[in-house]
C-alpha positions in Angstrom: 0.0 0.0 0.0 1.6 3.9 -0.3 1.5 6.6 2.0 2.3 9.8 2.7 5.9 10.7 4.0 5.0 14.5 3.8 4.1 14.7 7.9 6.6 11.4 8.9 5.5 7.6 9.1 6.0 4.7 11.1 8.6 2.4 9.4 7.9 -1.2 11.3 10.3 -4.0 11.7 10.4 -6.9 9.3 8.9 -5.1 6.4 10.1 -3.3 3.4 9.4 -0.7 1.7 10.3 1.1 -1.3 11.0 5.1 -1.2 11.3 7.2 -4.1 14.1 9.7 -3.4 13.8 13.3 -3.9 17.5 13.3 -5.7 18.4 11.9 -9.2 21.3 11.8 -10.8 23.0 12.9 -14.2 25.9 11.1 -14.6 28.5 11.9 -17.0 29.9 9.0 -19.1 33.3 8.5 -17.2 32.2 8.6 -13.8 30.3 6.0 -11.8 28.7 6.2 -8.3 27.8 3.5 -5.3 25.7 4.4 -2.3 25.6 3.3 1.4 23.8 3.8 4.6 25.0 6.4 6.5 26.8 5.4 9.9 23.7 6.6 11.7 21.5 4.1 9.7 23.3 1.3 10.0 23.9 1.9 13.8 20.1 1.1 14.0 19.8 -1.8 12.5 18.5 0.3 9.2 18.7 -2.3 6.1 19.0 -0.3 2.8 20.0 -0.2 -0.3 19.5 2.4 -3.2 17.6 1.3 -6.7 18.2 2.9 -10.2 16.1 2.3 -13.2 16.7 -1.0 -14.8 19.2 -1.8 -12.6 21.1 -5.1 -12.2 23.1 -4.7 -9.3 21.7 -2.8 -5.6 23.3 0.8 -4.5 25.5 0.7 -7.8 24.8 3.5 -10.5 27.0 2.9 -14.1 28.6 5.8 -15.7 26.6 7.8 -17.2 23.6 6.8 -15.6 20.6 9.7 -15.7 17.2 9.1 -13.7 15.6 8.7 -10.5 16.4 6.7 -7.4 14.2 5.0 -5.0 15.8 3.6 -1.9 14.6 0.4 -0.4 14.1 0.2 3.3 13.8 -2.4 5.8 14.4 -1.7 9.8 15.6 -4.9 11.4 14.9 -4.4 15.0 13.9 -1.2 15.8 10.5 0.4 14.4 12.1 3.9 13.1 9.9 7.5 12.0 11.3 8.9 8.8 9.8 12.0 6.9 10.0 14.0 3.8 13.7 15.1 3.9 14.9 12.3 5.6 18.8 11.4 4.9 19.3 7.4 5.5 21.9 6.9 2.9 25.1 8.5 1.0 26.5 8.0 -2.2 30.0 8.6 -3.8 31.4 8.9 -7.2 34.4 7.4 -9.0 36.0 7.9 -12.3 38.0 4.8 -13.5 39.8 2.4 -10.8 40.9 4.1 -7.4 42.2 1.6 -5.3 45.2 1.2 -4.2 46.6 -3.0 -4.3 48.4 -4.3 -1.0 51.5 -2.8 -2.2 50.8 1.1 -2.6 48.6 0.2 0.8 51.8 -0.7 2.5 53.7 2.0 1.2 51.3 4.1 2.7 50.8 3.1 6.3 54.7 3.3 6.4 54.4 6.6 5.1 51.7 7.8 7.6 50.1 4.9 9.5 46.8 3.7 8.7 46.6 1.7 12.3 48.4 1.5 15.4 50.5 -0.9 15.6 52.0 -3.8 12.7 49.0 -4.0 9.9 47.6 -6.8 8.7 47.5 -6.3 4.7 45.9 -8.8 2.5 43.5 -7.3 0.0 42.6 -4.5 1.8 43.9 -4.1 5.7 42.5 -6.4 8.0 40.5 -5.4 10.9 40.2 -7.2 14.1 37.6 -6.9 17.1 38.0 -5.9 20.1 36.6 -7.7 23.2 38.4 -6.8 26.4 35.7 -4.3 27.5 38.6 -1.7 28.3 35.9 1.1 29.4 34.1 -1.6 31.3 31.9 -2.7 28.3 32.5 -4.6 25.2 29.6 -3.6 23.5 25.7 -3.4 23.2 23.1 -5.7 22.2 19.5 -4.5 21.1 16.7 -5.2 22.8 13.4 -5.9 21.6 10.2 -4.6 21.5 11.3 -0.9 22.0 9.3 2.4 21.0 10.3 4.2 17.9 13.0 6.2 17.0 12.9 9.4 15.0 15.5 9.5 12.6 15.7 13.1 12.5 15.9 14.1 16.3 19.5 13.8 18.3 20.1 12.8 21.8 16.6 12.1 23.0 16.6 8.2 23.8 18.2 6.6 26.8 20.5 4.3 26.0 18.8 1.4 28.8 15.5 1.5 26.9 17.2 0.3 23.6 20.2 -1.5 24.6 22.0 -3.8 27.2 25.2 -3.2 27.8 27.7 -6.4 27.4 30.2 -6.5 30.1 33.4 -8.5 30.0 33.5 -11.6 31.8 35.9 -14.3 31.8 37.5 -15.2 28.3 37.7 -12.4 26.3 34.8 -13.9 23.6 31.4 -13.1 22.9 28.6 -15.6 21.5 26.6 -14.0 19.2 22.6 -14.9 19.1 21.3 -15.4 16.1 19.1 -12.7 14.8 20.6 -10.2 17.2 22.1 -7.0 16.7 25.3 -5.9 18.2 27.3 -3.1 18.4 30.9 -3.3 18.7 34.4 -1.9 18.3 37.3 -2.6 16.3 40.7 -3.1 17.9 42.7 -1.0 15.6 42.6 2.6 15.3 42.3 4.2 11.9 43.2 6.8 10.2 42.4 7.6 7.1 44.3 10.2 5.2 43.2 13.7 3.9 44.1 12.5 0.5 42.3 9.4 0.3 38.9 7.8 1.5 37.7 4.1 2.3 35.4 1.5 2.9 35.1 -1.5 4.9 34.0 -4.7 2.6 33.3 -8.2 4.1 36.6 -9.8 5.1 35.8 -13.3 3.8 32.2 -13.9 2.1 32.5 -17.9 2.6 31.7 -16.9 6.5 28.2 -16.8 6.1 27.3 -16.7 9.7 27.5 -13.1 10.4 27.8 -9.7 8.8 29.6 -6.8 10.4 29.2 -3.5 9.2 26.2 -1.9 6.9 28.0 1.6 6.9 31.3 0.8 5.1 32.2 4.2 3.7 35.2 6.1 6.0 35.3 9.6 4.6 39.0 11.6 3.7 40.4 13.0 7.2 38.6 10.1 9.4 41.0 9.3 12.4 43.8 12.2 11.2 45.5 14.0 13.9 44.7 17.4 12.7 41.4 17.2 12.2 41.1 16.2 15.7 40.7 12.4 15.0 43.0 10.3 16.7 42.7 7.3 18.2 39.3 6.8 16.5 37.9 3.3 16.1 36.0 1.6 13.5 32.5 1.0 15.0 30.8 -2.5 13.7 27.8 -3.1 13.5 27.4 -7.2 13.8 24.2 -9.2 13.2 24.4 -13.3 13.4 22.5 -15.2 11.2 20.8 -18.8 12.0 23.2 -20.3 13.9 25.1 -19.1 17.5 28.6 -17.5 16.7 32.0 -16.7 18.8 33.7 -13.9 18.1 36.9 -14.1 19.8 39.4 -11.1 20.7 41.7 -10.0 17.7 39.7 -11.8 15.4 39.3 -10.0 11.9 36.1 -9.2 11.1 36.1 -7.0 8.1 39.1 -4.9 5.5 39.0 -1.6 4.8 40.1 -0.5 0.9 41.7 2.6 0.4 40.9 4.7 -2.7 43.0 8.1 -4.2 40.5 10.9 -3.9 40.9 13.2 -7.0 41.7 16.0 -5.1 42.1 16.6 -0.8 38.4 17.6 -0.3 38.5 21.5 1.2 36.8 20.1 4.4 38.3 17.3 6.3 35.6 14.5 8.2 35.3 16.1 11.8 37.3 19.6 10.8 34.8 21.8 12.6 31.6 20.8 10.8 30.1 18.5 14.0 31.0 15.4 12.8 28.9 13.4 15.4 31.5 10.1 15.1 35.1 11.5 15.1 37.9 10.7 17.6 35.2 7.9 18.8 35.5 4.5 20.5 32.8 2.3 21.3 29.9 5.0 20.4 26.1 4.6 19.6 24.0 6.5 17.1 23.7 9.9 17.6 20.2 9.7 18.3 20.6 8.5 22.0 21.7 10.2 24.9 25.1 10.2 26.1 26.5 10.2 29.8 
């Protein structure tokens, strides 16, 4: 059935719908574009993905692409308000191949440093989890049944009435319950250079039994020093699938893939434009209360 988003509308768990957005794009012929939920989105447990016309593949736009988009959502486990105006997902454009192989990756992080400590490089650079509950928690774990959440409105939910804090206990490892939702940290700190940008894919597809991260894109200046980013983490968003599965401290979870930016954007991520996740650790959405 349709309705009207013009006043807001009640998005419920376990259904999907289909959104047409109020942006299209003109593409020229030589540059491509890929969308993603934004950290916020994933965070709750938002599923998306964006749809062109004709389109063979989800959140991928060819070159030289010119029409509408429509954006499929599905919340997962907790019933969200959207509106007119609403911003649940980002896109970014390429021209040709970016990416740098493990080689000009390595090159780099002994240039600048890409994580603390020795990296782990193998198509991409590998991060790990981290499960030692060093702030006295190792993560959070959504409840369910909860009221809604207004995408558009900051700091208004208490953290308790969505999520239960995992404290460590014993063995560093957490069992993951299937078809629950988890938010975690990475081990690593990042840093991603002013000159480049990146994205955390799936470390190994063959392990079907959980997905970690919906938000992969890391924008140019994430985690940099002088744009007051250091020590920043990589927050994960983890979901299990059918069956129980341990995560275990240091285990990878997910690469991040560096890409040359055309030119260093004029505005670093978190250079005084209230970049809600910079210089973070274990952090929620910015909808919920902190403190």
């Amino acid at each position: 059935h349709e309705f009207d988003l013009l006043d807001g509308a009640v998005f419920e768990t376990g259904c999907v719908y289909i959104v047409p957005l109020m942006e299209s794009v003109a593409l020229p012929a030589d540059i491509a574009a890929a969308a993603n939920p934004k950290s916020s989105t994933g965070r709750l447990d938002i599923f998306t993905r964006v749809i062109t016309d004709h389109a063979r593949e989800f959140d991928q736009m060819p070159a030289g692409y010119r029409g509408p988009l429509y954006l499929e959502i599905s919340p997962r486990t907790f019933p969200i308000v959207a509106r007119a105006g609403s911003r649940l997902s980002q896109i970014r454009f390429r021209r040709g191949s970016a990416r740098l192989d493990d080689a000009a990756l390595t090159a780099l992080h002994a240039r600048v440093g890409l994580v603390d400590g020795a990296p782990h490089i193998a198509n991409g650079l590998a991060l790990s989890i981290d499960l030692t509950g060093a702030g006295g928690i190792i993560g959070y774990r959504a409840k369910r049944h909860t009221a809604l959440i207004d995408v558009d409105r900051r700091a208004v939910h208490d953290v308790l009435d969505f999520w239960e804090p995992i404290a460590p206990h014993g063995r560093p490892e957490l069992v993951l319950d299937p078809d629950q939702f988890y938010i975690l940290v990475s081990r690593e700190a990042v840093h991603v250079p002013p000159d480049y940008a990146a994205e955390m894919v799936p470390f190994d597809p063959l392990v079907g039994e959980f997905r970690v991260h919906y938000a992969g894109f890391f924008d140019p200046g994430f985690g940099h020093s002088e744009a007051g980013g250091a020590g920043s983490r990589a927050v994960l968003e983890v979901r299990s699938h059918e069956v129980p599965f341990i995560l275990e401290h240091g285990q990878i979870v997910g690469r991040l893939v560096y890409e040359r930016m055309i030119e260093r954007p004029r505005v670093l991520y978190g250079e005084g434009i209230g970049s809600h996740y910079q210089a973070q650790g274990l952090k929620l959405s910015k909808h919920f209360r902190s403190g």
